[in-house]
mmCIF file of the N, C-alpha and C atoms, coordinates in Angstrom:
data_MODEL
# 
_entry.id   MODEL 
# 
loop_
_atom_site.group_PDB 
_atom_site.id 
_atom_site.type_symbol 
_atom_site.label_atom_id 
_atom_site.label_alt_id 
_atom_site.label_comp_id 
_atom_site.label_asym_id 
_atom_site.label_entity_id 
_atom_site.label_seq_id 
_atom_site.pdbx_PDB_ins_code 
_atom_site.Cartn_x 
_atom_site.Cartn_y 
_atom_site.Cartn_z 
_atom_site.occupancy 
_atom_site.B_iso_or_equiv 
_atom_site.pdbx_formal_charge 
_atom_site.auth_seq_id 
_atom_site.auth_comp_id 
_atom_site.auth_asym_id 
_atom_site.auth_atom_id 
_atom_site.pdbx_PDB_model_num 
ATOM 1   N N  . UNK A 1 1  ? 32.988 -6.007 42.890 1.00 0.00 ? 1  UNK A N  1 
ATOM 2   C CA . UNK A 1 1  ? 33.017 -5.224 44.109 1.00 0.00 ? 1  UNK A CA 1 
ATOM 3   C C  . UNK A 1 1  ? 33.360 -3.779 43.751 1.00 0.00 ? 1  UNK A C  1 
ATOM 4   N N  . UNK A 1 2  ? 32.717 -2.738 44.658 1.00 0.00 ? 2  UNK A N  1 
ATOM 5   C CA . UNK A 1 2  ? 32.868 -1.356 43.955 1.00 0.00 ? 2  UNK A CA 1 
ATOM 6   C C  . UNK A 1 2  ? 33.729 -0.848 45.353 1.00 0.00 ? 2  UNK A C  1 
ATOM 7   N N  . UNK A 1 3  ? 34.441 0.360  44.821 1.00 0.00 ? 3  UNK A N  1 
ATOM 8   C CA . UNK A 1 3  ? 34.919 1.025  46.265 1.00 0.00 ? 3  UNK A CA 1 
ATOM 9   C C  . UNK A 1 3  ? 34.229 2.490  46.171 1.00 0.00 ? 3  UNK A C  1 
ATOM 10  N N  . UNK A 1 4  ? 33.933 2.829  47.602 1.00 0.00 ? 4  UNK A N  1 
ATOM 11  C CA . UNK A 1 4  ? 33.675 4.534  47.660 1.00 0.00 ? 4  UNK A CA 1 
ATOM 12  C C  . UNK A 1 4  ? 34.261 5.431  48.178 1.00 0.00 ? 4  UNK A C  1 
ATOM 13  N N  . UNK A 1 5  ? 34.701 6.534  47.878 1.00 0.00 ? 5  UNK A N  1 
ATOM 14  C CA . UNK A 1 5  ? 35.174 7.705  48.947 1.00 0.00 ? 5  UNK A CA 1 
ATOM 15  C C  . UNK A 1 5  ? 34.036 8.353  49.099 1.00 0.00 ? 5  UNK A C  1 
ATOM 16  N N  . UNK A 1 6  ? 34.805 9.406  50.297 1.00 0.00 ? 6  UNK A N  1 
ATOM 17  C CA . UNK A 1 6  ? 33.833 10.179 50.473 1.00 0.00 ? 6  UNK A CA 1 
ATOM 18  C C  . UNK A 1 6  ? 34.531 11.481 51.071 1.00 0.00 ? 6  UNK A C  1 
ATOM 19  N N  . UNK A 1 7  ? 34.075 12.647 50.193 1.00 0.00 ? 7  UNK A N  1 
ATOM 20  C CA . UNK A 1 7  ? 34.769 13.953 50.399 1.00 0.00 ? 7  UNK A CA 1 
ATOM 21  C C  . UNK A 1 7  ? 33.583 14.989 50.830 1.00 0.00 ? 7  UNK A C  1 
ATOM 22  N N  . UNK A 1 8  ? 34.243 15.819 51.543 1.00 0.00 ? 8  UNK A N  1 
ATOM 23  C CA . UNK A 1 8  ? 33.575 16.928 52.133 1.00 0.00 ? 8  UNK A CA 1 
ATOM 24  C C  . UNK A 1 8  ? 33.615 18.347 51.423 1.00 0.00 ? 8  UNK A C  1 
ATOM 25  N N  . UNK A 1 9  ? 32.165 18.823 51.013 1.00 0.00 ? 9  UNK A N  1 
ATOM 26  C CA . UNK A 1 9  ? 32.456 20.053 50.534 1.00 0.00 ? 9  UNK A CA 1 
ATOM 27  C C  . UNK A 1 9  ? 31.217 20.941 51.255 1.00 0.00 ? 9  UNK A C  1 
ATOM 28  N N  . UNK A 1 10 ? 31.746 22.417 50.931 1.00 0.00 ? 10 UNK A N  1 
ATOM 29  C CA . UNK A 1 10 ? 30.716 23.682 51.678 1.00 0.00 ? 10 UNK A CA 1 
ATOM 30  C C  . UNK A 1 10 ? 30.290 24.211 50.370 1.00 0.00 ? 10 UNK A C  1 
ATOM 31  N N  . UNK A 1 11 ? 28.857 24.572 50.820 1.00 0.00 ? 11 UNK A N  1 
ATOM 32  C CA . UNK A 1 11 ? 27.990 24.863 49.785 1.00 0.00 ? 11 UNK A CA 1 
ATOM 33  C C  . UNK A 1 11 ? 27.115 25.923 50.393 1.00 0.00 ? 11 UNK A C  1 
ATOM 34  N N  . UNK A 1 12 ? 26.758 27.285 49.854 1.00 0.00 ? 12 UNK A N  1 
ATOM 35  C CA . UNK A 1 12 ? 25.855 28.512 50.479 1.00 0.00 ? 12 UNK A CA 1 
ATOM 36  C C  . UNK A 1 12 ? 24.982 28.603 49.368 1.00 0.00 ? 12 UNK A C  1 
ATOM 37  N N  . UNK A 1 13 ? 23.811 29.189 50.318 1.00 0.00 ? 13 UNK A N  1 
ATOM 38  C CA . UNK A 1 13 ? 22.594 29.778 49.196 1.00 0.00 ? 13 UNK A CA 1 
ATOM 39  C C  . UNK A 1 13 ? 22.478 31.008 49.653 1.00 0.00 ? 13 UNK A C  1 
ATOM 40  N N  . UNK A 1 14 ? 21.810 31.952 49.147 1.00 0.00 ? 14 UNK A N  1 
ATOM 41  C CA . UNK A 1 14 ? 21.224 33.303 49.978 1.00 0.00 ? 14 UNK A CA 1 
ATOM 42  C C  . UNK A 1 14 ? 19.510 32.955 50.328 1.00 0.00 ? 14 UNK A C  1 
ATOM 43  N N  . UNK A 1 15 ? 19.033 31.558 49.654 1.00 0.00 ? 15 UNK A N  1 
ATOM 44  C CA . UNK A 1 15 ? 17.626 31.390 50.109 1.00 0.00 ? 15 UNK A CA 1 
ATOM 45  C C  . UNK A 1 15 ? 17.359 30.526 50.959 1.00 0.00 ? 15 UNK A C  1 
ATOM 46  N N  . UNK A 1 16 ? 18.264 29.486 51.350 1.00 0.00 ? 16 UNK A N  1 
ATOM 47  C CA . UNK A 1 16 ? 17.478 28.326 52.521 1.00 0.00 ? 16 UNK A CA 1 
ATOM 48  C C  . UNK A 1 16 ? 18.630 27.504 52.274 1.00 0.00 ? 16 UNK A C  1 
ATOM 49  N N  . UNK A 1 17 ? 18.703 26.754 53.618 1.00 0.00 ? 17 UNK A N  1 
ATOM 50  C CA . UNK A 1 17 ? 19.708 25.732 53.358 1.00 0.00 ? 17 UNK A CA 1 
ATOM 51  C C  . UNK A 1 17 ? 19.249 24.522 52.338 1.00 0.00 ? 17 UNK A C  1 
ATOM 52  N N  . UNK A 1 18 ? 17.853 24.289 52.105 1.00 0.00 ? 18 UNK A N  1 
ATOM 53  C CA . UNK A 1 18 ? 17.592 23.002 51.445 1.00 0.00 ? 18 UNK A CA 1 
ATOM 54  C C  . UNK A 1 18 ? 18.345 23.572 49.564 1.00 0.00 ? 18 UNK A C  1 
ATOM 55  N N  . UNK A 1 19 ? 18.223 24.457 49.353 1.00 0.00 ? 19 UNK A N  1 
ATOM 56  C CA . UNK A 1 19 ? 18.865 25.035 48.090 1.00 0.00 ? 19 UNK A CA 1 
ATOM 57  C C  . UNK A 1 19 ? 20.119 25.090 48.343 1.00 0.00 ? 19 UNK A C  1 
ATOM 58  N N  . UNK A 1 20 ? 20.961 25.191 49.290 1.00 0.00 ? 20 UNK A N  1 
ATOM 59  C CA . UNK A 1 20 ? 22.547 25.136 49.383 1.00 0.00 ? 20 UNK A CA 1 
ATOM 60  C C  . UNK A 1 20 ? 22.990 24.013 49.109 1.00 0.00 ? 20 UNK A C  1 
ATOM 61  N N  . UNK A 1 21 ? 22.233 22.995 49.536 1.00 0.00 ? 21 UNK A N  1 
ATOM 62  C CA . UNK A 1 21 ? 22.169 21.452 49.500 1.00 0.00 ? 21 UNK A CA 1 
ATOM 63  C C  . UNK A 1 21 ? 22.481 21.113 47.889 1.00 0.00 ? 21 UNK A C  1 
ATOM 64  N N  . UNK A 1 22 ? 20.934 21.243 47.294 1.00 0.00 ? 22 UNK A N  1 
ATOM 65  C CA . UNK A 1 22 ? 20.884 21.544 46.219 1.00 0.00 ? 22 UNK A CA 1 
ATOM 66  C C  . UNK A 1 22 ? 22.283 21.530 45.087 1.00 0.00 ? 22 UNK A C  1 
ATOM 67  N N  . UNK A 1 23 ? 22.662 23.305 45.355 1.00 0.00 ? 23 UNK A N  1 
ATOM 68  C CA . UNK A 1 23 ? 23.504 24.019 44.716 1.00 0.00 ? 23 UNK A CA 1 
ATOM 69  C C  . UNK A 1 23 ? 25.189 22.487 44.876 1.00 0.00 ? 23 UNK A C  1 
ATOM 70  N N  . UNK A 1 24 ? 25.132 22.957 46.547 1.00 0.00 ? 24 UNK A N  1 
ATOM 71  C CA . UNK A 1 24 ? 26.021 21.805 46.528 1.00 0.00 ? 24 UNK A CA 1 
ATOM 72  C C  . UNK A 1 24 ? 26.201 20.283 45.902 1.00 0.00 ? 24 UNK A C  1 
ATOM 73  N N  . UNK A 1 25 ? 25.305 19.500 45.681 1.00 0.00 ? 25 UNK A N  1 
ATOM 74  C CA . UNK A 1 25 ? 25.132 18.430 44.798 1.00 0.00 ? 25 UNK A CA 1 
ATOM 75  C C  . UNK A 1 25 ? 25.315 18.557 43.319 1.00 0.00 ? 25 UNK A C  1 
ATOM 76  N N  . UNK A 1 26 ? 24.719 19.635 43.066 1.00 0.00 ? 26 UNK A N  1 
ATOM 77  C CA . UNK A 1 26 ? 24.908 20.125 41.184 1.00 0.00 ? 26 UNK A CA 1 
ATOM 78  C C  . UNK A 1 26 ? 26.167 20.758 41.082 1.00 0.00 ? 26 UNK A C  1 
ATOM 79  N N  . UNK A 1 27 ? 27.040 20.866 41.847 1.00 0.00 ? 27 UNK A N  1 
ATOM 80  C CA . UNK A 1 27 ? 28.615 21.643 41.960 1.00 0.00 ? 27 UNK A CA 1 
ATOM 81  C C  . UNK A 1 27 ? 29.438 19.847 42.132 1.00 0.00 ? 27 UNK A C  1 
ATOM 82  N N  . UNK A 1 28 ? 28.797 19.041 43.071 1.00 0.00 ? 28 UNK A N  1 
ATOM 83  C CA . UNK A 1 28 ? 29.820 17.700 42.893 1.00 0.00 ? 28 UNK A CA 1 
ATOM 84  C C  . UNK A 1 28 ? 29.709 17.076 41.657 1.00 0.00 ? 28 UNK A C  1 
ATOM 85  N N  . UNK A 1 29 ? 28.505 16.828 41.184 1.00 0.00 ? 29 UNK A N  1 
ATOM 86  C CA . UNK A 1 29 ? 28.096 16.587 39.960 1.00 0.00 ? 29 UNK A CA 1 
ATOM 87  C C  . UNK A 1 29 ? 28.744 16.664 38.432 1.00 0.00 ? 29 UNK A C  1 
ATOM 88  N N  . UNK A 1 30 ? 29.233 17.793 38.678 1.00 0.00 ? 30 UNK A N  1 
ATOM 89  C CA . UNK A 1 30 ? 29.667 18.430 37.440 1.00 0.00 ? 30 UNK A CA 1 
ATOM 90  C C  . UNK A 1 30 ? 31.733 18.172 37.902 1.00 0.00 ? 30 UNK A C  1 
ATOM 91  N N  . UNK A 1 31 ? 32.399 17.471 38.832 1.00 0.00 ? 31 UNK A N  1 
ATOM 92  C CA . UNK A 1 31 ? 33.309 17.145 38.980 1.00 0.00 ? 31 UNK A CA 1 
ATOM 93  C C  . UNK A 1 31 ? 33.812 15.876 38.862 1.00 0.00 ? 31 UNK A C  1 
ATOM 94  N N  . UNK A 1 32 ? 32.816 15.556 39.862 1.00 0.00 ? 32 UNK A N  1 
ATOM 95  C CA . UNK A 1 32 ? 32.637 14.058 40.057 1.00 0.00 ? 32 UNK A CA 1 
ATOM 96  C C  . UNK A 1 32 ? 31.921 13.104 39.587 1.00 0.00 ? 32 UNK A C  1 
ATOM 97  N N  . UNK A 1 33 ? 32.127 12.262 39.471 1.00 0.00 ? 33 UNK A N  1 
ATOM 98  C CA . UNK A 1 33 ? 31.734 11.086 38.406 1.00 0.00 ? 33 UNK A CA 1 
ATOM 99  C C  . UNK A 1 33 ? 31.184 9.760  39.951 1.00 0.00 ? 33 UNK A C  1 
ATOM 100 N N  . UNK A 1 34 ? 29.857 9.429  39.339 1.00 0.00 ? 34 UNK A N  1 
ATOM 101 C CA . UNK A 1 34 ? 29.594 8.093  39.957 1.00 0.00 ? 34 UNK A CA 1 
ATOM 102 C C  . UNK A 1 34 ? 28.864 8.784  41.655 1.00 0.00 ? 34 UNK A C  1 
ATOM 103 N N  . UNK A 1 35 ? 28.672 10.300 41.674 1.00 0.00 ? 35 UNK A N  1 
ATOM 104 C CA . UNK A 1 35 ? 27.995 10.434 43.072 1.00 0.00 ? 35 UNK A CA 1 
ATOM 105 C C  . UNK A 1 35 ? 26.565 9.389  43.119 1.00 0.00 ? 35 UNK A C  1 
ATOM 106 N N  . UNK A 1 36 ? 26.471 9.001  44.360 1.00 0.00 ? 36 UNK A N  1 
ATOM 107 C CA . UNK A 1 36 ? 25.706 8.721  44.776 1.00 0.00 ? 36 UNK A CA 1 
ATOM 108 C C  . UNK A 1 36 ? 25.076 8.669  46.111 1.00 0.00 ? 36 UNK A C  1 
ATOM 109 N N  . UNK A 1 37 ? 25.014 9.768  46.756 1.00 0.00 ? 37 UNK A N  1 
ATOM 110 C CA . UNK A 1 37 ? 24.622 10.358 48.045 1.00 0.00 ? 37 UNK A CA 1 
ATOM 111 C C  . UNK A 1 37 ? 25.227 11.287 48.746 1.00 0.00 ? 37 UNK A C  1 
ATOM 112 N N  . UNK A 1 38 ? 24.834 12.043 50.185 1.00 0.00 ? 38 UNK A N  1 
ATOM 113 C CA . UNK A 1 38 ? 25.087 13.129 50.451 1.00 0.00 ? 38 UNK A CA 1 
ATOM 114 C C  . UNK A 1 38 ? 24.261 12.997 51.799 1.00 0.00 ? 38 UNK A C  1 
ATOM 115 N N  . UNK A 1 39 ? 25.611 13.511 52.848 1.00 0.00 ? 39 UNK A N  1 
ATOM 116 C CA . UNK A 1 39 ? 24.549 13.407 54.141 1.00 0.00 ? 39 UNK A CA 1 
ATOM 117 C C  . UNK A 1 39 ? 25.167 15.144 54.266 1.00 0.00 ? 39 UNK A C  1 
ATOM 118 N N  . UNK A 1 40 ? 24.373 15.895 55.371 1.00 0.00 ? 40 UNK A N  1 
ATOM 119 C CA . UNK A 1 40 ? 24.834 17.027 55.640 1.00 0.00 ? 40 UNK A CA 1 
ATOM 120 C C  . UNK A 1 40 ? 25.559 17.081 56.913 1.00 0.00 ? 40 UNK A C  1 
ATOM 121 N N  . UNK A 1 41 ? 26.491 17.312 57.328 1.00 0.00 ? 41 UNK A N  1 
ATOM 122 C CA . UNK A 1 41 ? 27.298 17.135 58.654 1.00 0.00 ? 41 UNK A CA 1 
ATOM 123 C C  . UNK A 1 41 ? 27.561 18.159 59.267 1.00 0.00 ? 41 UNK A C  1 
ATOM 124 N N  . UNK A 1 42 ? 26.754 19.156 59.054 1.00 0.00 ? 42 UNK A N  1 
ATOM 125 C CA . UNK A 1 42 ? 26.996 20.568 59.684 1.00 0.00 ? 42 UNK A CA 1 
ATOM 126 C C  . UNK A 1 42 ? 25.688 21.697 58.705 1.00 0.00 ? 42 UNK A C  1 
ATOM 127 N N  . UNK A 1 43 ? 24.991 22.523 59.126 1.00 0.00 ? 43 UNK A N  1 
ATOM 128 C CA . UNK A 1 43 ? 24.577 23.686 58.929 1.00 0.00 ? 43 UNK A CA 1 
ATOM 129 C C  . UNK A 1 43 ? 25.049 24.689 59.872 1.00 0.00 ? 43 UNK A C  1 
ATOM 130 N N  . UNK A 1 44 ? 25.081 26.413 58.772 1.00 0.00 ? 44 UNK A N  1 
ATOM 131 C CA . UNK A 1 44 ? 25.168 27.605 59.811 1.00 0.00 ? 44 UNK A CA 1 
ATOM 132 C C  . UNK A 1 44 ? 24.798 28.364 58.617 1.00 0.00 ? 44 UNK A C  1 
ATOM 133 N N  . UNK A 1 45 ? 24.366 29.563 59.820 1.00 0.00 ? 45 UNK A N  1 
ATOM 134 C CA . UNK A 1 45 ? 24.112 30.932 59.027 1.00 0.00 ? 45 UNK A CA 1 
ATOM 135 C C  . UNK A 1 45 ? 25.067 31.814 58.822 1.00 0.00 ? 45 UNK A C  1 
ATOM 136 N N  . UNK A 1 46 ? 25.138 32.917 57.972 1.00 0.00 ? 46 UNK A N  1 
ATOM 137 C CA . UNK A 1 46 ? 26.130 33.742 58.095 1.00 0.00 ? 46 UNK A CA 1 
ATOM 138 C C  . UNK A 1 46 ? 25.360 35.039 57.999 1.00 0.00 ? 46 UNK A C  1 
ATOM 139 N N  . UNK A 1 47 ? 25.443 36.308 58.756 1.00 0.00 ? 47 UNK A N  1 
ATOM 140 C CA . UNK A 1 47 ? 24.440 37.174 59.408 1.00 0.00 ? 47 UNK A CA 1 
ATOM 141 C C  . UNK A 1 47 ? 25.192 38.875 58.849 1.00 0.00 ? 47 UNK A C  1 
ATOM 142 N N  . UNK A 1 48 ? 24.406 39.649 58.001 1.00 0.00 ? 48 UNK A N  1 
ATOM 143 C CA . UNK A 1 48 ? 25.510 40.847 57.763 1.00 0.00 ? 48 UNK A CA 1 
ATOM 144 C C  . UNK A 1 48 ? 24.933 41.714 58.497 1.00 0.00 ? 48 UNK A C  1 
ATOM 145 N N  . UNK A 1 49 ? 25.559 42.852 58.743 1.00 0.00 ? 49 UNK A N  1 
ATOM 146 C CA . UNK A 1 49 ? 25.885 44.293 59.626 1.00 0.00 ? 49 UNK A CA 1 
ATOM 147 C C  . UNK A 1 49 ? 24.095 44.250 60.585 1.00 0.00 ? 49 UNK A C  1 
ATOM 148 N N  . UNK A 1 50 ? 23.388 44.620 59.355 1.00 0.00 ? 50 UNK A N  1 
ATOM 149 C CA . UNK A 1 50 ? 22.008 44.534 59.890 1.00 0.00 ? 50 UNK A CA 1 
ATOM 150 C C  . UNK A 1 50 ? 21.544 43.339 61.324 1.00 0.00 ? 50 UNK A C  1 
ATOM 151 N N  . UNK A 1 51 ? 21.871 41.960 61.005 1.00 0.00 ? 51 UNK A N  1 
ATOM 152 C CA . UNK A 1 51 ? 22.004 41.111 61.957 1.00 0.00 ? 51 UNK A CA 1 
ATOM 153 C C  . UNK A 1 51 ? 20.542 40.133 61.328 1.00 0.00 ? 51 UNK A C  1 
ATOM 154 N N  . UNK A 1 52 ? 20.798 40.358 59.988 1.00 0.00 ? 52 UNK A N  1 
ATOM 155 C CA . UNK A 1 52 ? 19.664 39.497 59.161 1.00 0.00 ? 52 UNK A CA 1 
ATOM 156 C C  . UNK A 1 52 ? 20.662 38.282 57.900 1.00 0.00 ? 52 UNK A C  1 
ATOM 157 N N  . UNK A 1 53 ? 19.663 37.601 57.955 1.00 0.00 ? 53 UNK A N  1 
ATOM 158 C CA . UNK A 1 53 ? 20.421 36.184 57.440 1.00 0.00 ? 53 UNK A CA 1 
ATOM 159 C C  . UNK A 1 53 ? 20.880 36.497 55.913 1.00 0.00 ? 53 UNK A C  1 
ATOM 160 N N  . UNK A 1 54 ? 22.171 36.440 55.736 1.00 0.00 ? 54 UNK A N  1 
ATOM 161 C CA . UNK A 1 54 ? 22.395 36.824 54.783 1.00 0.00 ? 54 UNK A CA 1 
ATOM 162 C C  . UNK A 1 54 ? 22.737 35.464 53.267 1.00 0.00 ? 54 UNK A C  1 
ATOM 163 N N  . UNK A 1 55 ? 23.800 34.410 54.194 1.00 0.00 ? 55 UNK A N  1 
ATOM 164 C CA . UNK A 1 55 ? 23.994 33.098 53.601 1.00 0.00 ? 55 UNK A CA 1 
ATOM 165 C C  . UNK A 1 55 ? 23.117 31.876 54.349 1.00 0.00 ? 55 UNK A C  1 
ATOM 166 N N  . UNK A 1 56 ? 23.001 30.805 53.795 1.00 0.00 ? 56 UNK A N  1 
ATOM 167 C CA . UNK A 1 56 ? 22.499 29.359 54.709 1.00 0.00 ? 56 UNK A CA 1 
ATOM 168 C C  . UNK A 1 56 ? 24.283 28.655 54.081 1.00 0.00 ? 56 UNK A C  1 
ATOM 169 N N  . UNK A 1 57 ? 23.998 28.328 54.773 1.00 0.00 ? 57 UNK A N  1 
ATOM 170 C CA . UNK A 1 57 ? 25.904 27.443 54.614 1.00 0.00 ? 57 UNK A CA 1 
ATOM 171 C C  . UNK A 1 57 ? 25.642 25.732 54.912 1.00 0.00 ? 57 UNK A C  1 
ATOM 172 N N  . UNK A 1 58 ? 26.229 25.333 54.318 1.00 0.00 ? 58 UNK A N  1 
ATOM 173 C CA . UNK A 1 58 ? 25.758 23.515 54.770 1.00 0.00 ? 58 UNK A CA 1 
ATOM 174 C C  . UNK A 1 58 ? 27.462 22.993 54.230 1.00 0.00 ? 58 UNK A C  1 
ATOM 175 N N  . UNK A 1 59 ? 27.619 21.744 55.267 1.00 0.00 ? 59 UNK A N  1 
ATOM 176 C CA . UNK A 1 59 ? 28.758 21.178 55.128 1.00 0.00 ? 59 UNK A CA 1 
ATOM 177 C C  . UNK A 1 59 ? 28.449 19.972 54.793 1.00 0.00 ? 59 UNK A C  1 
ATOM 178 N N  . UNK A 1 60 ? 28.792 19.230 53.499 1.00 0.00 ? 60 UNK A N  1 
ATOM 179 C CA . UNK A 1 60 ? 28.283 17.891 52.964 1.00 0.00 ? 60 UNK A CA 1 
ATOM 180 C C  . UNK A 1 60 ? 29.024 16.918 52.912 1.00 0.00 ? 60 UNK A C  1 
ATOM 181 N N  . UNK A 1 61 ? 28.740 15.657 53.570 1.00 0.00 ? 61 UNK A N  1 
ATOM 182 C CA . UNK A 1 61 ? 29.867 14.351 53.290 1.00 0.00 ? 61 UNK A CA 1 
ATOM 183 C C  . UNK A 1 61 ? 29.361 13.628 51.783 1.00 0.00 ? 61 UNK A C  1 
ATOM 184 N N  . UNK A 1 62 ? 30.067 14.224 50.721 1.00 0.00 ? 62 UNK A N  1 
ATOM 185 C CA . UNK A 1 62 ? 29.477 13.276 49.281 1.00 0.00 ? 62 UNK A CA 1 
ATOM 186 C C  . UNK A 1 62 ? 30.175 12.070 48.972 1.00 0.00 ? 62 UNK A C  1 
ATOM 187 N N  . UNK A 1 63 ? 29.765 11.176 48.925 1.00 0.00 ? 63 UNK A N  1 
ATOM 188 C CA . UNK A 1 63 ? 29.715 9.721  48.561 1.00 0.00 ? 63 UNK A CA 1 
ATOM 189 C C  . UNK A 1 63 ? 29.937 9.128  47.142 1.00 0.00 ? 63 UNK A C  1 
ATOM 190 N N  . UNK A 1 64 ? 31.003 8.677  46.517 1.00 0.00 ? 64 UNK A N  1 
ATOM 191 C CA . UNK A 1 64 ? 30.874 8.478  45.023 1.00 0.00 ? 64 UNK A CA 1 
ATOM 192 C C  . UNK A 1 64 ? 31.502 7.253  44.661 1.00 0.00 ? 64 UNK A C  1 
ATOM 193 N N  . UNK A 1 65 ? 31.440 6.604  44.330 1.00 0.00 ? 65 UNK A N  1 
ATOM 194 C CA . UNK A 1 65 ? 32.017 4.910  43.436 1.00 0.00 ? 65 UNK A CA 1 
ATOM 195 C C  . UNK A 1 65 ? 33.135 5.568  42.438 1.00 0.00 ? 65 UNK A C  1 
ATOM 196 N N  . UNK A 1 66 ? 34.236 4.760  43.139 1.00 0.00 ? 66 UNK A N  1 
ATOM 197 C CA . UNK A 1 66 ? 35.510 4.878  41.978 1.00 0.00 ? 66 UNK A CA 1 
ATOM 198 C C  . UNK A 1 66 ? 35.525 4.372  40.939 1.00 0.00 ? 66 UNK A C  1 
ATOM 199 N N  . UNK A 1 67 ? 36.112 4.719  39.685 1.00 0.00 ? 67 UNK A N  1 
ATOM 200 C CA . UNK A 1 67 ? 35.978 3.515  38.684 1.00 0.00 ? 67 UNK A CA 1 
ATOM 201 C C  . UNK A 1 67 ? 36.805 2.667  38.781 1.00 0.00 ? 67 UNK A C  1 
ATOM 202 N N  . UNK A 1 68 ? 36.759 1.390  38.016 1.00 0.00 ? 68 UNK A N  1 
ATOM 203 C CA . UNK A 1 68 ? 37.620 0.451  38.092 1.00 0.00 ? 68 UNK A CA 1 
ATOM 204 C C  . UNK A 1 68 ? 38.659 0.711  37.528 1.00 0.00 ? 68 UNK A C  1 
# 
């Protein structure tokens, strides 16, 4: 029998949220051991002076198997 947590992290791109995603998965990756999925539980933009998109921002629930 395996157990999972599951932790929440924020992840930005300056090109699209599907690359924040991305970025965000290759950032759990390199911490965490045993990921195996990722839902997104939030997107937003973040907008500078001009009032043009500056970040894509995504909030991720990641999923990973503890070891024994």
């Amino acid at each position: 029998m395996s157990v999972a947590r599951v932790t929440e992290i924020i992840a930005s791109s300056p090109k699209s949220f599907e690359d924040a995603v991305e970025e965000g998965i290759d950032r759990a990756n390199k911490t965490l051991k045993n990921v195996k999925g990722a839902w997104v539980e939030g997107m937003k933009v973040e907008c500078g002076g001009d009032g043009k998109i500056k970040a894509y921002r995504v909030t991720l629930k990641v999923t990973f198997v503890l070891d024994d």
